[in-house]
N, C-alpha and C positions, 0 to 999 in steps of 0.2 A: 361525257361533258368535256369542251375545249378549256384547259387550263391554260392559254394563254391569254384569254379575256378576263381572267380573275386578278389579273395586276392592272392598276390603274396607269398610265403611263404619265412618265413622270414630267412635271409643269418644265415651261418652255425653257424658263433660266436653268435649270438643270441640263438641259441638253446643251444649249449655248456652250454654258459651263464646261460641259464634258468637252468638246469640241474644241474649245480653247488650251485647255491642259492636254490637251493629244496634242495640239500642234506646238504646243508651247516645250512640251519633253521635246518633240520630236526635231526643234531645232536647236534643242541644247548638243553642242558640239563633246561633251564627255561621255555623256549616253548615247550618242551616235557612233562615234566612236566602239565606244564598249559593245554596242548592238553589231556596230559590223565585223569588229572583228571575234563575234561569236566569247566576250567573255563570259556571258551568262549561259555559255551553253550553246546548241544548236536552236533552242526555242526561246533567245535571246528578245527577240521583236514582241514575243509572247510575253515576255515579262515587261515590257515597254510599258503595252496596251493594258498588263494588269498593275503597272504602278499609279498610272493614269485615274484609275476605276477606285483605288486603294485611296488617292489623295480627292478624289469626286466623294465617294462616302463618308471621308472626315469631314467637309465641309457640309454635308449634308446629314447630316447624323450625331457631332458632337456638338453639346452644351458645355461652356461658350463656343464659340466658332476659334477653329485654327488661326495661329498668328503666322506670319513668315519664319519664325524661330522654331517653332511643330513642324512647320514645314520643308524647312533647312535641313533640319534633325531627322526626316521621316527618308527625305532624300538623299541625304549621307548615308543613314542606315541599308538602304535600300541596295545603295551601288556598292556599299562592301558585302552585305550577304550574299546579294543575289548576282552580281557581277566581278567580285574580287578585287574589286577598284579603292582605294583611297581617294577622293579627290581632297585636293586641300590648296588647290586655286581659288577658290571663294567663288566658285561658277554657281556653286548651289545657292548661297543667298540671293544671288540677281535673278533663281531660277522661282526660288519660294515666294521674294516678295512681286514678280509679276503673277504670280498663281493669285496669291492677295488680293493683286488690285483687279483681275479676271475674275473674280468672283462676287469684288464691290461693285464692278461696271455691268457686269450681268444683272445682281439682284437690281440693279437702278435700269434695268433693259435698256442698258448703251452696247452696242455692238461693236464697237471704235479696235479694243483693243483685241477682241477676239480676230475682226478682219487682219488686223496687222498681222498677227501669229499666225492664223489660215494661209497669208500671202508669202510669209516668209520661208513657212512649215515647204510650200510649195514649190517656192525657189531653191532649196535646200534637197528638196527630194531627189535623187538617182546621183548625189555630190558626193562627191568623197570628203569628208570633214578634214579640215584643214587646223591640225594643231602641234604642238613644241612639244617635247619630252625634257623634263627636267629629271637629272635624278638626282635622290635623297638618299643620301648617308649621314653617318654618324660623324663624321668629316667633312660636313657641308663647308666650312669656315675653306674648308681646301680645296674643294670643288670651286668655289666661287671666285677665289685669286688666282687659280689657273686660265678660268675661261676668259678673264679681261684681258688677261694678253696675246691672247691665242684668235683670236676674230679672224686673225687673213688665213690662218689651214685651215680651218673649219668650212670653208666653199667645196666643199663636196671632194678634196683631192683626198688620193689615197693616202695611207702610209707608208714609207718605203718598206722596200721588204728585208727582214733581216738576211745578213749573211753569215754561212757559218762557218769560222777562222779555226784551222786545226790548232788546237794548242801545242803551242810549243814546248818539247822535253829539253828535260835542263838538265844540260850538258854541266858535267861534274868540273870545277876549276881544276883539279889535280887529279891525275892519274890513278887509279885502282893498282896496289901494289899487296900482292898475297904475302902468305909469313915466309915465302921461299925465297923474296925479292922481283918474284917476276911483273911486271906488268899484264892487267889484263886487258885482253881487247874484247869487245863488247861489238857483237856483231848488230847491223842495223837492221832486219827483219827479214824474212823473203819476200821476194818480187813477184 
């Protein structure tokens, strides 16, 4: 007997649905990121397509329905397990509450903002993600007064290169005089 006729396939808002949060990760610029440069591994892209399927079965599956906050939550979690990322740009809320609202416009079968993310997902494809590196220390306060004044090196010029000054030996004020009275000479090294 074919067991792939024994699953119903699933109603159209569901698929919409799915298609919308595929494209909708797929042009969050931290996850792309993260995807491309392999932090989740070599089957990076794999874990994309299964965060996708992960936040498609919470909204199909849990009573009540996810808020953007499950959702925030589900995708921070996700990019430090599965990717070793922190994000704490607040990328992720803007990323939950359009999952939100893709899932109130589908069940009302609007397709508005699924096209958008499709269109964008697509413009986006074969780019390289364009994004800032900030870093965080425990010294932020010092981080942050350094970088206001510093805007004109920071255009891509190198740093000079150190050079390195033989230290100078220090030459004794007074002569070296033995218990005998002689002076000693102190030869400078071989050549």
């Amino acid at each position: 007997m074919d067991n792939s006729q024994t699953h119903a396939a699933p109603p159209p808002s569901s698929v919409l649905f799915a298609r919308g949060v595929i494209a909708r990760l797929a042009i969050w610029t931290t996850l792309r990121i993260a995807v491309q440069e392999n932090w989740g591994g070599p089957d990076a892209s794999a874990k994309r397509t299964w965060l996708a399927s992960v936040i498609v079965d919470a909204f199909e599956e849990q009573v009540p329905m996810p808020d953007d906050q499950y959702i925030e939550e589900l995708l921070l979690q996700v990019m430090s397990d599965e990717f070793e990322a922190i994000v704490e740009d607040g990328s992720a809320e803007s990323v939950a509450q359009d999952i939100v609202r893709l899932w109130d416009e589908t069940c009302a079968s609007k397709q508005d903002l699924l096209v958008k993310f499709e269109e964008m997902a697509q413009n986006v494809k074969g780019k390289k993600p364009n994004a800032q590196e900030k870093v965080v220390s425990d010294d932020a306060e010092d981080w942050e007064d350094d970088e206001e004044g510093e805007d004109d090196t920071s255009d891509g010029e190198e740093a000079p290169q150190l050079v390195e000054h033989p230290i100078p030996k220090t030459m004794p004020l007074e002569p070296e005089v033995d218990e005998d009275g002689f002076t000693l000479v102190k030869s400078k090294g071989r050549r």
